[in-house]
C-alpha positions in Angstrom: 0.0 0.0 0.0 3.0 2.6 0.9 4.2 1.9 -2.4 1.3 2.7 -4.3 0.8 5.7 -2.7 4.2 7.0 -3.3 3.2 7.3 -7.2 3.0 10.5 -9.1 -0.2 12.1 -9.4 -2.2 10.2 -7.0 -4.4 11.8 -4.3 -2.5 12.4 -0.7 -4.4 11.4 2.6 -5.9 14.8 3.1 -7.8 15.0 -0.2 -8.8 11.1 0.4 -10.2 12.3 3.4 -12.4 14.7 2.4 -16.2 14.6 2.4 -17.5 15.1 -1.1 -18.9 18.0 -2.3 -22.8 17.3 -3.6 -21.0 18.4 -7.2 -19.1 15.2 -7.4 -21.9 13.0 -6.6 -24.6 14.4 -9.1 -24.6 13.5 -12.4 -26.9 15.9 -14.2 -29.0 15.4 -17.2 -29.9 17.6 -19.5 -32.7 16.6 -22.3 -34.0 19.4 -24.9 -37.8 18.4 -26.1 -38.9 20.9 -28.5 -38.2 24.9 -26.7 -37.9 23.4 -23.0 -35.1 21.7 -21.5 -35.3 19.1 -18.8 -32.9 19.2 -16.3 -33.2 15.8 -14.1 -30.3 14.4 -11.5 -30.0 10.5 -11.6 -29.8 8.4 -8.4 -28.2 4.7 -8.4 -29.1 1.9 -6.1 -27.3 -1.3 -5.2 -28.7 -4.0 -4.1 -26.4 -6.3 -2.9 -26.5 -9.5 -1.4 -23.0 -11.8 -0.7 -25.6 -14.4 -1.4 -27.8 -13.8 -4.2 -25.7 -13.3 -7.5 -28.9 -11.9 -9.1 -29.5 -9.2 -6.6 -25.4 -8.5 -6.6 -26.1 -7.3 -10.5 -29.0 -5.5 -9.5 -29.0 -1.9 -10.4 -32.0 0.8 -9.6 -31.7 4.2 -11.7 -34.3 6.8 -10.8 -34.0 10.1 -12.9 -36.3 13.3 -10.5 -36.5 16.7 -11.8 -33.7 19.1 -11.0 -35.6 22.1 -11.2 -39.4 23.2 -11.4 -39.7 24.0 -14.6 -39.1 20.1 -15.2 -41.5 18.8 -13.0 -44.3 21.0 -14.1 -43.2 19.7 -17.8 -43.5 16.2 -16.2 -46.9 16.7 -14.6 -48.3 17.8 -17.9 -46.8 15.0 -19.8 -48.3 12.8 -17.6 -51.7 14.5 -17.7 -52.1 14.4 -21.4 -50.6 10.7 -21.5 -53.6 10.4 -19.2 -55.9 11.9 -21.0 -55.0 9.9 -24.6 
């Protein structure tokens, strides 16, 4: 381990030791539909299990709106799917 640390370019125990800022852990989207854009932030969940190969592949991906402009756009998509 002391040796892998000593290479170039590699992060030093203070910035390992940092808390992340929410800018590193949000991966926005950004999706243009006609004028708008939707702006949405992704979350990922694991599901894992040491005993369950199936749920130790298991990934969740839930896109929510980033911004109220989206979820108004989302509401009224939904309503007119509604609607059809």
């Amino acid at each position: 381990v002391a040796e892998m640390r000593s290479y170039e370019g590699l992060p030093g125990e203070r910035e390992l030791s940092r808390v992340p800022s929410v800018h590193e852990l949000v991966l926005p989207l950004r999706i243009s539909l006609g004028d708008a854009v939707l702006s949405f932030f992704t979350t990922i969940a694991t599901l894992a299990s040491p005993s369950d190969i199936t749920l130790q592949e298991l990934r969740l991906e839930t896109l929510l709106p980033a911004d109220q402009t989206t979820e108004a756009m989302l509401h009224s998509l939904r309503g007119s799917a509604a609607n059809s």
